[in-house]
C-alpha positions in Angstrom: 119.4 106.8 90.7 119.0 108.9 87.2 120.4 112.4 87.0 117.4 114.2 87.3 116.8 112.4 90.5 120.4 112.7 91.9 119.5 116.7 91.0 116.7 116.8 93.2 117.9 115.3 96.2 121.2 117.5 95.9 118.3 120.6 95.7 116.8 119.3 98.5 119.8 118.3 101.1 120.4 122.3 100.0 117.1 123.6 101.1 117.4 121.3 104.1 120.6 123.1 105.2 119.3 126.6 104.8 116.5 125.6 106.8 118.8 124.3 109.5 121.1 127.1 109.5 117.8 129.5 110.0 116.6 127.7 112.7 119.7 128.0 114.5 119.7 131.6 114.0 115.6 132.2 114.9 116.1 129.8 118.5 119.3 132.6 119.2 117.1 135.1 118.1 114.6 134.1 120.7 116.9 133.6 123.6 118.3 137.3 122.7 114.8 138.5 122.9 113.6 136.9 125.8 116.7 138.4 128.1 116.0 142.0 126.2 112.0 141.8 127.2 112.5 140.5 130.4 110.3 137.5 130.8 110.9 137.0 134.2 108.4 139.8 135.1 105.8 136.9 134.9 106.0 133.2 136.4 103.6 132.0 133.8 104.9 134.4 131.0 108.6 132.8 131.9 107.6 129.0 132.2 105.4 129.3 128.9 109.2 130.9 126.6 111.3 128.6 128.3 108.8 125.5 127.3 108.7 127.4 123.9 112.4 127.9 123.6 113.1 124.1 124.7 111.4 123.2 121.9 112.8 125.4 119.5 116.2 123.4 120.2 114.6 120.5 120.5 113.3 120.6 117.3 116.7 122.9 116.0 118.7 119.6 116.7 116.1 117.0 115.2 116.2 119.2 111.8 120.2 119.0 112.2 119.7 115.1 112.5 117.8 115.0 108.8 120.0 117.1 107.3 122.9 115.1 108.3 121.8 111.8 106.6 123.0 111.1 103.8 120.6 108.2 102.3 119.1 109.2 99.3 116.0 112.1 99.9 112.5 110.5 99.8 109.1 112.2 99.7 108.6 110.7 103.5 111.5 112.6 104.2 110.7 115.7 102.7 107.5 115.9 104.6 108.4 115.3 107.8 111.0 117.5 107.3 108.1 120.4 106.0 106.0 119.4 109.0 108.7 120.1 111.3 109.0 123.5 109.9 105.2 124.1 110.1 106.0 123.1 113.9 108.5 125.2 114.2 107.2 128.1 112.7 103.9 128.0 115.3 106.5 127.5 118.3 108.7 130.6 116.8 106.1 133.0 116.6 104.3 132.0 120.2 107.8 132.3 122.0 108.0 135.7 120.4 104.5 136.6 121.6 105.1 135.7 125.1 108.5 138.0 124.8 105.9 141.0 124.3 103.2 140.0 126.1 101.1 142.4 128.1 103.4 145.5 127.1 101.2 147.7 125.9 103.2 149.4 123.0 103.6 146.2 121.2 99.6 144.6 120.9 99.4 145.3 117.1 102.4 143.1 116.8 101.1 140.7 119.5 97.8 140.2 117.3 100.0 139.6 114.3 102.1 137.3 116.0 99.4 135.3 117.3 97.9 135.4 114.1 100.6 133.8 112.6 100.9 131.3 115.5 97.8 129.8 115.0 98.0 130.1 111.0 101.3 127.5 111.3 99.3 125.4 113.8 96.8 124.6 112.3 99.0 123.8 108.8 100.5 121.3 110.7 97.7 119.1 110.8 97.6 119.5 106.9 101.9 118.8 106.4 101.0 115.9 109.5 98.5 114.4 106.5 100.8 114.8 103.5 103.4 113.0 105.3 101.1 110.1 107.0 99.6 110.1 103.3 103.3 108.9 101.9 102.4 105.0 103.6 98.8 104.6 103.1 97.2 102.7 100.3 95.3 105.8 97.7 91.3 105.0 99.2 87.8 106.7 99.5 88.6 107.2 103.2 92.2 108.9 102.2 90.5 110.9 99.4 87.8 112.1 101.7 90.6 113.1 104.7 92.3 115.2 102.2 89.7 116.9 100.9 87.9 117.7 104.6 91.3 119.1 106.1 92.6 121.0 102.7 89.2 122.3 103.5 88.9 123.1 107.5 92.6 124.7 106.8 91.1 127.4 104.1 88.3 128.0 106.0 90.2 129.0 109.5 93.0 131.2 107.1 90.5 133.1 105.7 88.4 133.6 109.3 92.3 134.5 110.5 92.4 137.5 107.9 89.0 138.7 108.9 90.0 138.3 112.8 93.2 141.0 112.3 90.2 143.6 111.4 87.6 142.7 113.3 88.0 139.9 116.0 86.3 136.6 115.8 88.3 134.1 117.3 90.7 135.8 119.7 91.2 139.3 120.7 94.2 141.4 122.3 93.8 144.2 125.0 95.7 148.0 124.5 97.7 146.3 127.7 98.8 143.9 125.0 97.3 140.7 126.9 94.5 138.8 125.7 91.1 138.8 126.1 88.9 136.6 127.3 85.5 138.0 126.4 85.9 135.7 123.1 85.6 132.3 123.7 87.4 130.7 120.9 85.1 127.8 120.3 86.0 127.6 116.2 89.9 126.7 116.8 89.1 124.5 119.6 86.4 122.6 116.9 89.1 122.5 114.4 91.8 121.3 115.6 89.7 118.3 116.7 87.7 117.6 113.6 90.9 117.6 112.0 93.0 115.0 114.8 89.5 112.4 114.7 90.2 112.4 110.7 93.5 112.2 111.3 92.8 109.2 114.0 90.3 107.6 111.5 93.1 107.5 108.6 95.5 106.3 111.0 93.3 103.2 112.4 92.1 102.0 108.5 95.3 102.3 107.1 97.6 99.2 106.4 99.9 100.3 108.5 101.3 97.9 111.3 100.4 97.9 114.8 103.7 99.5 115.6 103.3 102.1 113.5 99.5 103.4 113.9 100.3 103.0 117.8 103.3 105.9 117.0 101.1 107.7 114.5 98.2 107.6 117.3 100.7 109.1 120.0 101.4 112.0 117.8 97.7 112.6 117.3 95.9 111.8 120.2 98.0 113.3 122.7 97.5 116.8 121.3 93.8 116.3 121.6 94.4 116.6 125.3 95.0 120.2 124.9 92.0 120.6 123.0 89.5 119.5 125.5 91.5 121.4 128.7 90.7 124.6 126.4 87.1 124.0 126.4 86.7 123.7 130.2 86.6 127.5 130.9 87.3 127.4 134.7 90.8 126.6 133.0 91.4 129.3 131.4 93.1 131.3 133.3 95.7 129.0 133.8 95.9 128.0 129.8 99.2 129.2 129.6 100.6 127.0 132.5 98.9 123.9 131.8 99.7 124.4 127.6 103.3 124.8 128.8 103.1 121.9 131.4 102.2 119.4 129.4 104.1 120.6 126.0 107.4 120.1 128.5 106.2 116.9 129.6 104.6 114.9 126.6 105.1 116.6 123.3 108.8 116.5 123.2 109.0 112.3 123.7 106.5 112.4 121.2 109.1 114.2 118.9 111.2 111.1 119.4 108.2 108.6 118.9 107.4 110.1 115.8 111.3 110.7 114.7 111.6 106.5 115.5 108.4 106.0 113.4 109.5 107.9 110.6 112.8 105.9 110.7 111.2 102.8 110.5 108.5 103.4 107.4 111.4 105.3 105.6 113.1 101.9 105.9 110.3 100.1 104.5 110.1 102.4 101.5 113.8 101.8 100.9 113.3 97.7 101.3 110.2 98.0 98.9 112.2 99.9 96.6 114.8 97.3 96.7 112.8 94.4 96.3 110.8 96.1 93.4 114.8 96.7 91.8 114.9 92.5 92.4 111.9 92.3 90.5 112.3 94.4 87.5 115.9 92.3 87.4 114.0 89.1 86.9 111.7 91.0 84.3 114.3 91.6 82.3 116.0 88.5 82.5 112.8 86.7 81.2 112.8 89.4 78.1 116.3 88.4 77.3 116.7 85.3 77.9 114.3 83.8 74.9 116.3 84.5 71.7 119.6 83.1 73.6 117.9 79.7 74.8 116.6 79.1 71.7 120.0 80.1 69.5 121.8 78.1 71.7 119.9 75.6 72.2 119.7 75.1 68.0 123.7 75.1 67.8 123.6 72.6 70.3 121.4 70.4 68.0 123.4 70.6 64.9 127.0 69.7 66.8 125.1 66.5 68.0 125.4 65.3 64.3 128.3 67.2 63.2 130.8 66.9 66.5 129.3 65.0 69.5 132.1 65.8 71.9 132.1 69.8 71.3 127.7 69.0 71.4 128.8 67.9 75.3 130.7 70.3 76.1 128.3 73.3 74.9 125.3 71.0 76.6 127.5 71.5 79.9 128.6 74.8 79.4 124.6 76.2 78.7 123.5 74.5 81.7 126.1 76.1 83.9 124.7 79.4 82.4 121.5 78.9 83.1 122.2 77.5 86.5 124.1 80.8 87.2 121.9 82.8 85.9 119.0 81.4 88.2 121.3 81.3 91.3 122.4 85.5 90.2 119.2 86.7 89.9 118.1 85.7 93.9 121.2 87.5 94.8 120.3 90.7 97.0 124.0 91.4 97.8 126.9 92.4 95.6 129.2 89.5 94.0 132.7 89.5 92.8 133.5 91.1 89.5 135.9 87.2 89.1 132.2 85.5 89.5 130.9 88.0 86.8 133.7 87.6 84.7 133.3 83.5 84.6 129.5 83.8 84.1 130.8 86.2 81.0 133.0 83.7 79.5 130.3 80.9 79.3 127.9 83.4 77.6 130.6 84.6 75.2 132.2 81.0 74.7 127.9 79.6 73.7 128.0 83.0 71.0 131.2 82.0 69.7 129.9 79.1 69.0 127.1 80.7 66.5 129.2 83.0 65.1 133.1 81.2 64.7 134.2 83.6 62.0 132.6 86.6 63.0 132.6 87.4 67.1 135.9 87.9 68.3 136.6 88.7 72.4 139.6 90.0 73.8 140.1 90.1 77.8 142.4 92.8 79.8 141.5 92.2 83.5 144.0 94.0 85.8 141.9 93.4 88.7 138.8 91.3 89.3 138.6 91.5 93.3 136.1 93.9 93.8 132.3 94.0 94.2 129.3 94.3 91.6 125.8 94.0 91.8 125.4 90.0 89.9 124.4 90.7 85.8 125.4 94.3 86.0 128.3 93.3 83.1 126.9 90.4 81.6 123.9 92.1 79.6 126.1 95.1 78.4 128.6 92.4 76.8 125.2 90.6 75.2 124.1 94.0 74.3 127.8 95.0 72.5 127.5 91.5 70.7 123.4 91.5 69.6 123.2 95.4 69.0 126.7 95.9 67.8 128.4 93.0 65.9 125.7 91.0 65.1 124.4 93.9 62.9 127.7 94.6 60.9 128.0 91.6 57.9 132.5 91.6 58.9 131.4 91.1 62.4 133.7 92.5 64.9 135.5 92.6 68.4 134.4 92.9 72.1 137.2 94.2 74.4 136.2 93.8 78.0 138.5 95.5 80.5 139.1 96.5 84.1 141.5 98.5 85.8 141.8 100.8 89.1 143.1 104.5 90.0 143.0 106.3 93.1 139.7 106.3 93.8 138.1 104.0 91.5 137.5 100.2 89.7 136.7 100.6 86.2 135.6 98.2 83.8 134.8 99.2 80.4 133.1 96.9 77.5 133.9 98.2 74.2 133.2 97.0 70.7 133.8 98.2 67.1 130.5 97.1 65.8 127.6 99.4 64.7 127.6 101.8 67.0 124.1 103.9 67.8 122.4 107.3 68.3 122.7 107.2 72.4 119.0 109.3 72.4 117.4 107.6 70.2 118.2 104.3 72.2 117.0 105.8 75.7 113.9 107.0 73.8 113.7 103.0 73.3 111.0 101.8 76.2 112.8 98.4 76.3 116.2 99.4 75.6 115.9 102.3 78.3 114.6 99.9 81.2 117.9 97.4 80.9 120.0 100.6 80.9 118.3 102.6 83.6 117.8 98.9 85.6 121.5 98.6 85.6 122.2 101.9 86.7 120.3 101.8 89.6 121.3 98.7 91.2 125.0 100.0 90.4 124.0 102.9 92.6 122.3 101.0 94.9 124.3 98.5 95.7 127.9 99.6 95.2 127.3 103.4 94.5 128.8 103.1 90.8 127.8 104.6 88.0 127.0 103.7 84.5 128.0 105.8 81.0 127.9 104.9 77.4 129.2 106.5 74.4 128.9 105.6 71.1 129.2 106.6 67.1 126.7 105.0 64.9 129.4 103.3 62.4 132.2 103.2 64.9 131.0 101.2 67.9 130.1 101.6 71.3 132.1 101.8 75.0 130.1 101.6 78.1 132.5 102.6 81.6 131.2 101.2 84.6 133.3 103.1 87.5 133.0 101.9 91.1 133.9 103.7 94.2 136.7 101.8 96.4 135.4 103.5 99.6 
């Protein structure tokens, strides 16, 4: 993970923790405000906060369960964690309304407060999209869902403003209650047009059956409520049946969709993996043709001028390669002592190309530790092809590795030509074998990966990883 990245995520697991603490503070706020107003003077007033303010910790504790993870912050992540808000915003401000409801001093504040309610409902179907959005393949059908909801959303914020002046879609009494002589036909119609896209992205996605059966949950369920609404025999009893079937169905859907974002998040972080594997085995065929070749040419000209060293550099390149082919299938970490001998070949084959000009000097304190397999090896080829091999005196690798406290260090110095560090990760080529090597360090053993150098004075890269 680059710095810029490691920033964000730090940013991130900040704002994450704010938002926790907030939460915590709004769900106390509503318990104190439901025991000041009283919301026992109503049976459906009190079953409709206590539904609300079940939720509100429901949903206080699932926020405190992201922000205690500790994997690296991914855009899955992020949304869920925005539409949670959204969710919780829309559940804060309709606990609050039922604290005031039908006092009569307080229905300016009511009409705000529903306004707000249904502002932050119907954004979560539009946070719901951004976050089912992170697993699906870019398509017409995507395109066209993201256009019609960023759309439907607009449209009912800008009917909201118009409805606090003159009322459209719902209306409150001078009792503070509200009033049934709208029939609010408009949200009903868009919170289903926007589940049925939401239903018709899920089912043409490439999702899994698993997955668009936990997606579908979260979706169609909610459509219940939707079509209760429209029956108006039902109305009067809204509240109870909206509170009903909140206590009895949304809250396991919490945990279906928690459990389904789990699972995809997991599948990003494989993918990622596998695509680290793959830009490993990139690389390795970008280096691995100057090598072959120089080897394979000193290995020619011994044949004539010392058969028996010819052997023993024929066996000692086909161990390489056969290492090198068995490394880069590795997934897991290896022992630095298996890096180190894979080192020795490779250094042992350049030694034989440049006898009076590469030396190598070894101080290994400790070799019993993991790293990812060719995390060392290119930056010894890299201190040897960028540094010595471009001095005319030729030069020395150290290779080294020691522990403190806290961490094993190995550091691969040279006191060859040394470079401008910019200018080399402003090198596309250069810059991918670096920033490659970095992140499986991080990865895999959560090390990290520093050079300095001074053109004319040679280069030291540190590789430090953490015992724990």
């Amino acid at each position: 993970m680059d710095i810029q990245t490691s920033l964000y995520s730090r940013k991130f697991g900040t704002f994450q923790k704010i938002c926790f603490g907030l939460m915590c503070f709004l769900t106390l706020f509503c318990i104190l405000m439901s025991v000041i107003h009283n919301v026992f003077r109503d049976s459906y007033i009190w079953i409709i906060n206590s539904i609300c303010i079940i939720s509100l910790v429901f949903m206080t504790v699932l926020a405190g369960i992201l922000t205690s993870k500790k994997e690296e912050t991914t855009k899955p992540r992020m949304y869920f964690m925005l539409f949670l808000l959204n969710l919780y915003a829309g559940t804060f401000f309709l606990t609050l309304v039922s604290c005031l409801y039908q006092i009569p001093r307080h229905a300016q504040t009511i009409r705000i407060l529903y306004t707000l309610c249904y502002f932050f409902v119907m954004l979560v179907f539009w946070t719901l999209w951004l976050y089912q959005k992170q697993f699906i393949r870019e398509s017409v059908v995507t395109h066209a869902v993201t256009v019609l909801i960023a759309s439907v959303v607009i449209i009912y914020t800008f009917i909201l403003v118009i409805n606090l002046f003159k009322p459209v879609i719902f209306s409150i009494t001078d009792q503070g209650g509200y009033s049934y002589m709208i029939k609010d036909y408009f949200s009903v119609a868009a919170s289903c047009f926007c589940l049925l896209l939401l239903c018709v992205a899920t089912f043409t996605s490439n999702l899994s059956r698993n997955q668009k059966f936990s997606f579908f949950c979260c979706v169609f369920f909610p459509c219940l409520f939707s079509t209760i609404a429209i029956n108006h025999e039902l109305f009067k009893w809204g509240i109870y049946i909206l509170g009903l079937v909140s206590f009895t169905v949304i809250l396991p859907l919490y945990l279906i969709f928690f459990n389904a974002h789990d699972e995809l998040e997991n599948d990003i972080l494989r993918h990622k993996k596998e695509q680290t594997q793959l830009r490993v085995s990139a690389m390795m065929s970008q280096m691995q043709p100057h090598f072959l070749y120089n080897s394979l040419a000193v290995i020619e000209a011994l044949c004539e001028e010392d058969p028996k060293l010819a052997a023993e550099a024929t066996n000692a390149f086909s161990k390489y390669l056969r290492e090198n082919m068995n490394f880069a299938d590795k997934s897991k970490p290896i022992s630095f002592s298996e890096e180190l001998n894979h080192i020795k070949t490779y250094v042992w084959l350049e030694e034989l190309r440049f006898p009076n000009k590469l030396r190598v000097e070894y101080d290994i304190e400790c070799d019993a530790f993991p790293v990812p397999a060719l995390s060392v090896q290119p930056m010894v080829e890299n201190a040897i092809k960028h540094g010595i091999c471009k001095t005319k005196s030729g030069g020395t690798v150290r290779i080294r590795s020691y522990e403190t406290e806290t961490f094993y260090c190995i550091t691969v110095s040279d006191d060859g030509a040394g470079f401008d560090v910019q200018k080399t990760i402003d090198d596309t080529k250069l810059h991918l074998g670096i920033n490659n090597t970095q992140s499986r360090l991080h990865d895999m053993v959560g090390g990290s990966l520093d050079i300095e150098s001074v053109p004319g004075k040679g280069t030291e890269v540190t590789i430090k990883i953490p015992k724990n």
